[in-house]
N, C-alpha and C positions, 0 to 999 in steps of 0.2 A: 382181196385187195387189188390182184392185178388188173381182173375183170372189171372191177370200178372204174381203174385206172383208167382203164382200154374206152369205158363208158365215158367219163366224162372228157377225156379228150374228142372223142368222136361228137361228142355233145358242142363243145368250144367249136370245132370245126364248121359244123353243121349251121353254130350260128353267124360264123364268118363268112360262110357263105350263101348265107341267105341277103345278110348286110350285100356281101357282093353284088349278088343278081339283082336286088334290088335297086342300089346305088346304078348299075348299069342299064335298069331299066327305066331308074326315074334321069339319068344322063348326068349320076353325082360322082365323083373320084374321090371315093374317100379318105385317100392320103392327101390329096389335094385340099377338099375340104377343112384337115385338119392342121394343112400349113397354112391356108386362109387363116383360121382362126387365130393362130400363133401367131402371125404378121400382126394380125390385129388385132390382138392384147402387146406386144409390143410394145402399139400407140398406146392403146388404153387399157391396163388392164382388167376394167369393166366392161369391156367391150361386150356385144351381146348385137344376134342379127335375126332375124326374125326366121329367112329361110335364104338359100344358097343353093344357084345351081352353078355347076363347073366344069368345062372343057377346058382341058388341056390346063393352058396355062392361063385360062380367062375365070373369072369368074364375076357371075352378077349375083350381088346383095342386095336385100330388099328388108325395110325398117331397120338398118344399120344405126345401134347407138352407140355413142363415145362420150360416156357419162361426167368423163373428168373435162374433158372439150368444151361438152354443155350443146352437142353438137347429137342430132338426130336426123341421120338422112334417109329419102322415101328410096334411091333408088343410086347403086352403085356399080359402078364395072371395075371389077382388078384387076391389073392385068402382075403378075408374080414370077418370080424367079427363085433357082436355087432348091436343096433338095426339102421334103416337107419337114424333115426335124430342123434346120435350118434357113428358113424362107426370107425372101425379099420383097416385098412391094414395089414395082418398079416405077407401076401411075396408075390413076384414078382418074374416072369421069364421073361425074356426082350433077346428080337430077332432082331438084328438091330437095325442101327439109328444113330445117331449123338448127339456129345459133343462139344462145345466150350470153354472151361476153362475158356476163358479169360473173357466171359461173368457171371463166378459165382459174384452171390454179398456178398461183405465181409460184416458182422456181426457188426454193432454197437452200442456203448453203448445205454441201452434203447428200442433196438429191440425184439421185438419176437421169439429170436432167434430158439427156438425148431419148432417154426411154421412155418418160412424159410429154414428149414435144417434137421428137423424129415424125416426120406427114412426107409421104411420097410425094412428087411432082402431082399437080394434081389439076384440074377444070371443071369446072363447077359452072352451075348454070341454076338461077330458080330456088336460091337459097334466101331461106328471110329472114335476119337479123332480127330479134325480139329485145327490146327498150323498154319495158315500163308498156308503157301506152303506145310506144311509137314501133313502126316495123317497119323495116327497107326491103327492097328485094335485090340483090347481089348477085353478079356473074363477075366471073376471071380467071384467073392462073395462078397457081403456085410452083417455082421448079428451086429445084438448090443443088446444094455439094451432096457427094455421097454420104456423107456424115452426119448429114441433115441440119446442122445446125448454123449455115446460111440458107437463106432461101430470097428467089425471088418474087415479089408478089405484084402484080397486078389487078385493078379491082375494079367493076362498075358500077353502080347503083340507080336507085332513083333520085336518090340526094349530090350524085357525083361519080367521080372517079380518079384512081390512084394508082399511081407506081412506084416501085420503091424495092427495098430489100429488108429482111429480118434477119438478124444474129441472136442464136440462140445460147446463154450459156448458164453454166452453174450458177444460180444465184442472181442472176441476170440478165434479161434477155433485149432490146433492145431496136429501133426502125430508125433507118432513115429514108425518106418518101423523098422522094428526086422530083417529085410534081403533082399535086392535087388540084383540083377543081370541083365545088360545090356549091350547090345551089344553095343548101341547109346544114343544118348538122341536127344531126339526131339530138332530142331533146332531154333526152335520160341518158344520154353519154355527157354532156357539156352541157351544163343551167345556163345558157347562152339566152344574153337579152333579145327581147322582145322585138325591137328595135332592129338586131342584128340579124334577127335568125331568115329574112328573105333576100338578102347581101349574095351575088354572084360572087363567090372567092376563087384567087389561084394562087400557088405557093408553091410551098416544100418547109420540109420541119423531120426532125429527129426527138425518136423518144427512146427512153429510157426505162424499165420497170425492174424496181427488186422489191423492195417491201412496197412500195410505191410508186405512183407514174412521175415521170419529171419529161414535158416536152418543151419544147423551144423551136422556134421557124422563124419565116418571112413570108406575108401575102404582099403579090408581085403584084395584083388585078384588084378591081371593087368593081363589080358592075361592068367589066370589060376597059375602065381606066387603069391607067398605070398606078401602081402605088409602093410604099415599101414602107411597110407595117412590118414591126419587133411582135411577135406572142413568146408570153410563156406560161407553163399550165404544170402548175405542181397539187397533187392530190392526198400530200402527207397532214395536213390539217384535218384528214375525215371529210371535206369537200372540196372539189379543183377550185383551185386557188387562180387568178387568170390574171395576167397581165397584159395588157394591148398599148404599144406606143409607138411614134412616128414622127419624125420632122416633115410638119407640113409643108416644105417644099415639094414633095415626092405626092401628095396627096393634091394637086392644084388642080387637075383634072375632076378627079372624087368631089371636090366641094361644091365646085360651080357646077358640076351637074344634080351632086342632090341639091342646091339650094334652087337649079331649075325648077327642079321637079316638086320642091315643096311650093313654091311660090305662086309656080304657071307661066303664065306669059310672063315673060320676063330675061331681060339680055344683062349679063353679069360676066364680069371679068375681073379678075384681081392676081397678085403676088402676095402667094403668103408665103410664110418662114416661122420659126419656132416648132415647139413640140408639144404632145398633147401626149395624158397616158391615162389611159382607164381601166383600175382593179378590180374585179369581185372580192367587195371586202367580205361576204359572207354567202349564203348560197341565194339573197335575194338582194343583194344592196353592191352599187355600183360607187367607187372613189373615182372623181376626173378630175385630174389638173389639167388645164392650158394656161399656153405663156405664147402667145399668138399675135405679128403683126401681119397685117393687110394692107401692102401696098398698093398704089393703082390700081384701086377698087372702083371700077365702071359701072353704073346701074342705070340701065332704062328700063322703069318701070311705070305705066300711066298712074298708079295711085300712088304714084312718090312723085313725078311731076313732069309737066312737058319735054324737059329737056333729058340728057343724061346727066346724071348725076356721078361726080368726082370727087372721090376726097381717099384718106390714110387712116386709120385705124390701128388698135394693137387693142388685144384681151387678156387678162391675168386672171385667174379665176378657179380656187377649188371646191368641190362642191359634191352631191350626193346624190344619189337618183336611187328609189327602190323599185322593182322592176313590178313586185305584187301589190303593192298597195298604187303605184304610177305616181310616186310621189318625188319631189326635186328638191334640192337645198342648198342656197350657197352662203355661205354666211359672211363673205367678204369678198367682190371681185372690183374692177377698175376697168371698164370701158376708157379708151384714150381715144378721141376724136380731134385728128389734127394735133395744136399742142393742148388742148379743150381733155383733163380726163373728169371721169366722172365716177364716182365710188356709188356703186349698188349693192342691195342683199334682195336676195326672195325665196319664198316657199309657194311649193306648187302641189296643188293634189288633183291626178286627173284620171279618177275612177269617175263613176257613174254620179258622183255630184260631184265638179268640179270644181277647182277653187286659186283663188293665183292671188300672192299678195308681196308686192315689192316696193322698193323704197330707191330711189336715187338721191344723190346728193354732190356736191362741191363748197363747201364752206368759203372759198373764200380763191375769186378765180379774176384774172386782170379782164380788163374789155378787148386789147388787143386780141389775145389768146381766144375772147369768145366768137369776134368779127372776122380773125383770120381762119378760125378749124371750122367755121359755117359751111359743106360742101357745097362746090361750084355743082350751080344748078336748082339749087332751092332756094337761094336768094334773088333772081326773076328779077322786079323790077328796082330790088336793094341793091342788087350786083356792083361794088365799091365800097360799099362800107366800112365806115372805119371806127373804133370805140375805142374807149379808155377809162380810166379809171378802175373799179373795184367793186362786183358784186358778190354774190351767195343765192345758192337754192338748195332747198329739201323737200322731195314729191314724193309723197306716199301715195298710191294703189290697190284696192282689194277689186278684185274681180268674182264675184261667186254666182256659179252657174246655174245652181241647182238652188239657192235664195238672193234672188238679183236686188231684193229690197236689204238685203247685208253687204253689197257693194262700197265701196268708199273713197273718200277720194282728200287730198289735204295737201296743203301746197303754205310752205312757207319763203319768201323771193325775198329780195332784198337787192335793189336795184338803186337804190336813191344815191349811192358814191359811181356811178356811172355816167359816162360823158360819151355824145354822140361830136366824133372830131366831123366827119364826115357822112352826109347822106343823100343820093341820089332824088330821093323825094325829099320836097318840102312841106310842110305842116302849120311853118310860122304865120305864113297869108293867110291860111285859113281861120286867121283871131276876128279880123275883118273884112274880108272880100273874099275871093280866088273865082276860082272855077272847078266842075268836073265834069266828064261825058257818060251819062247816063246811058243806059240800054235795056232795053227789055226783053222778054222771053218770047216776044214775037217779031226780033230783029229790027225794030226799032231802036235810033236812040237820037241822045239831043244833049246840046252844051247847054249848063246849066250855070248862072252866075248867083255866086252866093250873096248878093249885098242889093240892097233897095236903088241903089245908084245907074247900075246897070239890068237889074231885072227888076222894074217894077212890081210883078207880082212876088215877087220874096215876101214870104210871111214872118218877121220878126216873130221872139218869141215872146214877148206881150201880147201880141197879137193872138194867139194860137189859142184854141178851145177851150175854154176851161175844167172841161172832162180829160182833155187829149192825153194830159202825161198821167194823169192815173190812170186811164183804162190802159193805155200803152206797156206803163208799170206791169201791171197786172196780168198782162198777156206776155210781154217779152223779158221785164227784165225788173223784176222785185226790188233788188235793190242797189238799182241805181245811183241815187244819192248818195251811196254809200261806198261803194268800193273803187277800185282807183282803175278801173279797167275792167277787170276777172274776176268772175264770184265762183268760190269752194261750191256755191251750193245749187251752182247750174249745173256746174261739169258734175257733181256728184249723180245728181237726178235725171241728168240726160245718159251719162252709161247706167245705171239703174233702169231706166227704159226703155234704153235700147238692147240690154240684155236680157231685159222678160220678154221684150217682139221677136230678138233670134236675129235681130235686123237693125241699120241704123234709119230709126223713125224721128231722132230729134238730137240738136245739135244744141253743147253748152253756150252758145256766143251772147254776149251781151248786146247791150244796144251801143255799144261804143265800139268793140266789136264789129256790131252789123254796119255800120261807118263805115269803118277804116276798109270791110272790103267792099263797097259802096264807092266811096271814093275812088278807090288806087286800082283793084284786083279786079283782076275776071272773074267767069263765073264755072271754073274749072276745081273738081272737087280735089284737090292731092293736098296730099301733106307739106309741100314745098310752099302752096299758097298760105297754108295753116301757119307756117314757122313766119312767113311773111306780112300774115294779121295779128299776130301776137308783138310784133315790132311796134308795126304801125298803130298798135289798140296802147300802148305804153310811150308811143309820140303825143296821141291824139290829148291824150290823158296830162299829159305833162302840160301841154301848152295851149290848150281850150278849157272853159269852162264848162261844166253841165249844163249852163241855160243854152251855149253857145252850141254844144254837142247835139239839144233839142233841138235845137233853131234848124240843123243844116242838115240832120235828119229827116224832120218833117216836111223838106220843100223837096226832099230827092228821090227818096223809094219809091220802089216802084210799084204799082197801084192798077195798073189795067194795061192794053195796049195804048201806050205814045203817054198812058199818063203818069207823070213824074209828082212826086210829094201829095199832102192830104188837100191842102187846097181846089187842085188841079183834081183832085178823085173826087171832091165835094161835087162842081159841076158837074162830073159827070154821069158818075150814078146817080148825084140826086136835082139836081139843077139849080145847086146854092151854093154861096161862098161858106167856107169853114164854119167860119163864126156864124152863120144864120141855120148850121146842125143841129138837131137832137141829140141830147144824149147817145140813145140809142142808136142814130145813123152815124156816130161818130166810131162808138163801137164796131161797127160792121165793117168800118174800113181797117179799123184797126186789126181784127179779127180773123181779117184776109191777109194780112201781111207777111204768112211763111209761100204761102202761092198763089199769088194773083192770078198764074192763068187758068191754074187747077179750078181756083172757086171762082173765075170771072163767068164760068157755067150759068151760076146764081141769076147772073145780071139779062142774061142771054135767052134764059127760059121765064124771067120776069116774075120769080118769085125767092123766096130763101126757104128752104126745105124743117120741117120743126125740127130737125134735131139740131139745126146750126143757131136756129132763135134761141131752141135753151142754152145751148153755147153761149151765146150774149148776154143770155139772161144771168148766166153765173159769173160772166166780166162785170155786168154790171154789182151784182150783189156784193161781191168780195172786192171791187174795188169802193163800193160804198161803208163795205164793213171796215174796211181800213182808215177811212176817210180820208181817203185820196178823190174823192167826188162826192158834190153837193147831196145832201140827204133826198131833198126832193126832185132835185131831177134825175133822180136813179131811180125814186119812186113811179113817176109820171113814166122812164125809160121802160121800165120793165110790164109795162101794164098796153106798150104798143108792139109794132109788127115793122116790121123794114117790109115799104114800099118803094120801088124806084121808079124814076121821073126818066122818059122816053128821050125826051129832050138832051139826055147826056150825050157827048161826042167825043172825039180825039182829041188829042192838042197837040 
């Protein structure tokens, strides 16, 4: 037994010292080694390292894992104190590797907490955060109390960077970030809209974790504007819950540069006030309220109108946005313009078919309120206007992108208790005489007198063609006769065509309409001249007749260079007065009347191309099928050729 004895110690020996020479030959300490490892199950008791070499009081680790961390790093340096049954971690430098967040374990009551969550001061470099889909790459610092449970952290990424502190405790552990800055936010950390997720953010915020995260901040910056945005982000529902809100005072910069940028060219200036908040009510659907006024709102914009544009505003509105399907909803907001409000709803869906369908209304709104809240600058040559009395309007709109023939359009008005006190133009002359100055699109123009007294060639409308107001029907404005101004069923069918082209190819205006900006308006395409032919198309209406409306149309449009009205085109292209036209050649001038200079080509190369004859030929037909023109002279019409007579000239 003793000799055993004697054997197997000398045996133990033998192998401790082989460990010896070897550890000193591969440059390992094996006491050291073994307070390495202690240290680091400390942190994690899974801890595990692939291989370790150690001098002194250094050692480098290599595939170092900290399974409860979630954290796998490629290459480490420790540097340790203290003896190896009782060891220290003093710092770390950390080169690559991976993090999992989602894999940290939260802290609870009863736990050990410093022994799950003590990390030496620490710099890191080249470490990738793992999201879902999404990966950051991360460099910074950690340093704290000896206790480990403050710590300081700073952080850089490719989505940002942060500073701040963590408190680590039983049951609790907890950041406040003294200042971040981010381009993004990782997409599998925060269901962060679409909309937001390319936003330059700066702030600071404190969070909270026990069973749950609870954060709370303020972004100072959007974009490098000042701001001061409320968040808060609670994750005990099973998904972050978010709230975002702000007295738009603090956001006045923010606005007017993204409405810059949405717009383009365009100069904007305003004072806003009130407040806006928008929830994640679920992990794809967004809650907004705004309670929003806009004062000293400045706009120069060319398609809003030559001048700048002035006026006050307020918005009331909640409403719904889902971020997956790109869908929007408000089911009851109040646009206030001036003392002018106006009650809307709409639904939007704007995936890969598109779709927008909304409604405005005012039931019952004085004239003052409508003449006064009109912003200075779109009322041009109305600029004074004064109204009274008592209307009403309800306008629907469907817009669909992806079936433009499902568009729609419906307008219910109600203007007849309305009284013009005051108006810069007048309308009433135009019953029997007046005047206007025509021009044309090759800077031509010419005063034109509407009555036989002063302009002999004025063609009454007895006078006028007997094809003229059917073929004219029939190309510009169906039904004429009928409506008091505005027809549902132009505006419907010119956005219907204009959103299968992608472009605007064709414009709803009537022939009364094409008057009012004939008469008074330039030839300037903005919205401000629009709001200004809708006046004057509901003057013209009032206080002229149709035959009268014919009458002062056909002596005025314009027709070629220097040529005004159809008479004046008769000479010219063909070298006859009105009344000695063809059907056919009546058509032809009529058929030119969205662009005289465009199709004056026609006249220039001395012939009319077949595709524009069949053109005529289908004016003809379908104004003969309505019987708006003689059976037989549409017949004889459609069996000729538009020839033009050389002899035509200027006037």
């Amino acid at each position: 037994m003793r000799r055993e004895g004697k054997l197997l110690r000398t045996l133990v020996l033998c192998v401790i010292g082989a460990i010896v020479i070897l550890a000193a030959r591969f440059g390992v300490d094996p006491l050291a080694f073994i307070a390495v490892r202690k240290a680091l199950r400390n942190i994690d008791p899974g801890a595990s390292v692939g291989s370790v070499q150690v001098t002194g009081r250094l050692a480098v680790l290599r595939d170092l894992e900290l399974p409860e961390k979630g954290l796998i790093l490629e290459n480490a340096v420790v540097y340790w104190s203290g003896s190896p049954f009782r060891p220290s971690l003093d710092s770390m430098l950390v080169g690559g590797g991976e993090w999992e967040p989602v894999r940290f374990p939260v802290s609870g009551p009863g736990s050990d907490s410093r022994a799950s969550t003590c990390i030496p001061p620490c710099r890191f470099a080249g470490i990738r955060i793992l999201n879902g889909n999404d990966t950051s790459l991360v460099c910074g610092e950690i340093s704290g109390t000896a206790d480990g449970r403050i710590a300081s952290l700073r952080m850089e990424s490719d989505w940002g960077e942060l500073m701040g502190t963590v408190l680590m405790e039983d049951g609790r552990d907890s950041a406040c970030i003294d200042w971040f800055s981010c381009s993004r936010v990782p997409c599998d950390i925060l269901p962060v809209p679409e909309l937001l997720r390319d936003l330059r953010l700066q702030g600071a915020m404190t969070a909270v974790r026990t069973d749950h995260l609870v954060a709370r901040g303020e972004i100072s910056s959007v974009n490098g504007a000042p701001s001061e945005i409320s968040f808060t982000l609670d994750d005990s529902p099973g998904y972050p819950a978010i709230s975002i809100s702000s007295r738009l005072e603090t956001l006045r910069e923010v606005l007017i540069s993204q409405t810059r940028e949405l717009l383009g060219d365009v100069y904007i200036d305003m004072e806003p006030s009130g407040f806006f908040t928008v929830e994640l009510m679920d992990s794809d659907t967004l809650g907004v309220v705004v309670d929003a006024l806009l004062e000293g709102i400045r706009i120069y914009f060319p398609g809003l109108s030559e001048d700048t544009v002035s006026f006050t505003a307020s918005v009331d509105l909640k409403g719904f946005a889902c971020m997956g399907t790109r869908a929007v909803r408000v089911d009851s907001g109040v646009v206030r313009i001036g003392d002018l409000p106006i009650g809307f709803d709409l639904r939007g869906w704007f995936t890969d078919r598109p779709r927008l369908e909304m409604n405005t209304w005012n039931h019952s709104f004085r004239g003052e309120a409508l003449s006064g809240s009109v912003p200075t600058g779109l009322l041009g040559v109305l600029s004074g206007l004064e109204l009274s009395g008592e209307g009403s309007f309800e306008i629907g709109v469907v817009l669909d992108w992806d079936c433009p023939d499902s568009s729609d359009f419906h307008a219910d008005i109600d203007v007849s208790r309305l009284q013009v006190d005051r108006s810069p133009v007048s309308v009433g002359q135009l019953r029997y005489g007046g005047s206007c100055c025509m021009r044309d699109s090759w800077g031509g123009s010419r005063i034109i007198y509407l009555d036989t007294l002063e302009n002999p060639g004025f063609i009454v409308f007895d006078s006028l063609h007997p094809s003229f107001e059917g073929l004219l029907r029939c190309a510009e404005d169906a039904t004429f006769r009928a409506h008091d101004g505005f027809c549902e069923y132009h505006i419907r069918n010119s956005i219907r065509a204009n959103m299968r082209s992608g472009r605007f190819v064709r414009g709803g205006s009537t022939i009364t309409m094409q008057l009012a900006r004939n008469l008074f308006l330039n030839r300037e395409k903005t919205l401000a001249r629009k709001v200004q032919e809708i006046f004057l198309t509901w003057r013209l209406e009032s206080y002229l007749s149709k035959n009268r409306i014919l009458e002062i149309y056909a002596n005025i449009v314009e027709l070629g260079p220097g040529v005004f009205g159809f008479d004046q085109a008769a000479r010219y292209y063909f070298g006859r007065d009105l009344d000695q036209l063809s059907t056919r050649e009546v058509a032809y001038l009529v058929s030119i009347l969205p662009g005289p200079r465009l199709y004056h080509g026609f006249y220039t190369r001395g012939r009319v191309p077949d595709y524009w004859e069949d053109y005529i030929d289908r004016l003809i037909r379908i104004s003969s099928e309505r019987g708006w023109i003689d059976a037989d002279s549409a017949g004889r019409a459609e069996s000729a050729s538009i020839v033009f007579t050389p002899a035509g000239g200027a006037f």
